[in-house]
N, C-alpha and C positions, 0 to 999 in steps of 0.2 A: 600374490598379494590379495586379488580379488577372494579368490576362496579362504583364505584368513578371514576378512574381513565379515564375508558370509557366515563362517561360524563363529565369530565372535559375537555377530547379529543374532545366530541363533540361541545362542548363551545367556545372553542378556535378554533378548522377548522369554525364552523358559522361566527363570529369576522371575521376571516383572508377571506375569502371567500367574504363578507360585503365590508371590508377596499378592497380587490384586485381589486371589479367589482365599483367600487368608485372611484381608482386611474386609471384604467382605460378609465373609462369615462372620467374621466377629460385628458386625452389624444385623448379621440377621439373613444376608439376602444370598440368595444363590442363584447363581447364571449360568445352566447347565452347557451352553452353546459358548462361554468363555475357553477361547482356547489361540494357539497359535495360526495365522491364516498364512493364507502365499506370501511371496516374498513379494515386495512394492517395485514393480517392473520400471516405476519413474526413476531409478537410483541408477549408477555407475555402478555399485557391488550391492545386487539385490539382499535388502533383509527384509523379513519376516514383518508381519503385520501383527496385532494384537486386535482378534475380534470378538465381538461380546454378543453378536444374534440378537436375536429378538427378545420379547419380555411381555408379560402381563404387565396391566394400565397397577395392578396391585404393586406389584417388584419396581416399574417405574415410579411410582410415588415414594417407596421405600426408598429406592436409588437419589430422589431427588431429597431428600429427607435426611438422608448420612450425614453430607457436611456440614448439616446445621449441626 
């Protein structure tokens, strides 16, 4: 069950990871360190983290700037 659950986790962070660096672009911004990280050791069936790195102060104004 556990291993199910892990890669249904992993399925779903690819998808969302996909869709994020997709909506992104289409704003402009690119976050080359967007990608899938370790699984989140605080879970009963570890999944998968979604991490984004670091950024210039330029990409974070951008970032901060999209949902307007």
């Amino acid at each position: 069950m556990k291993a199910q659950h892990a890669a249904l986790c992993v399925e779903e962070a690819e998808v969302t990871v996909k869709e994020l660096r997709a909506a992104l672009k289409r704003a402009g911004i690119t976050l080359p360190s967007l990608r899938i990280g370790p699984a989140s050791p605080a879970r009963e069936a570890p999944c998968p983290r979604v991490e984004w790195g670091g950024c210039s102060i330029e990409v974070a104004t951008r970032l901060a700037a999209a949902p307007r």
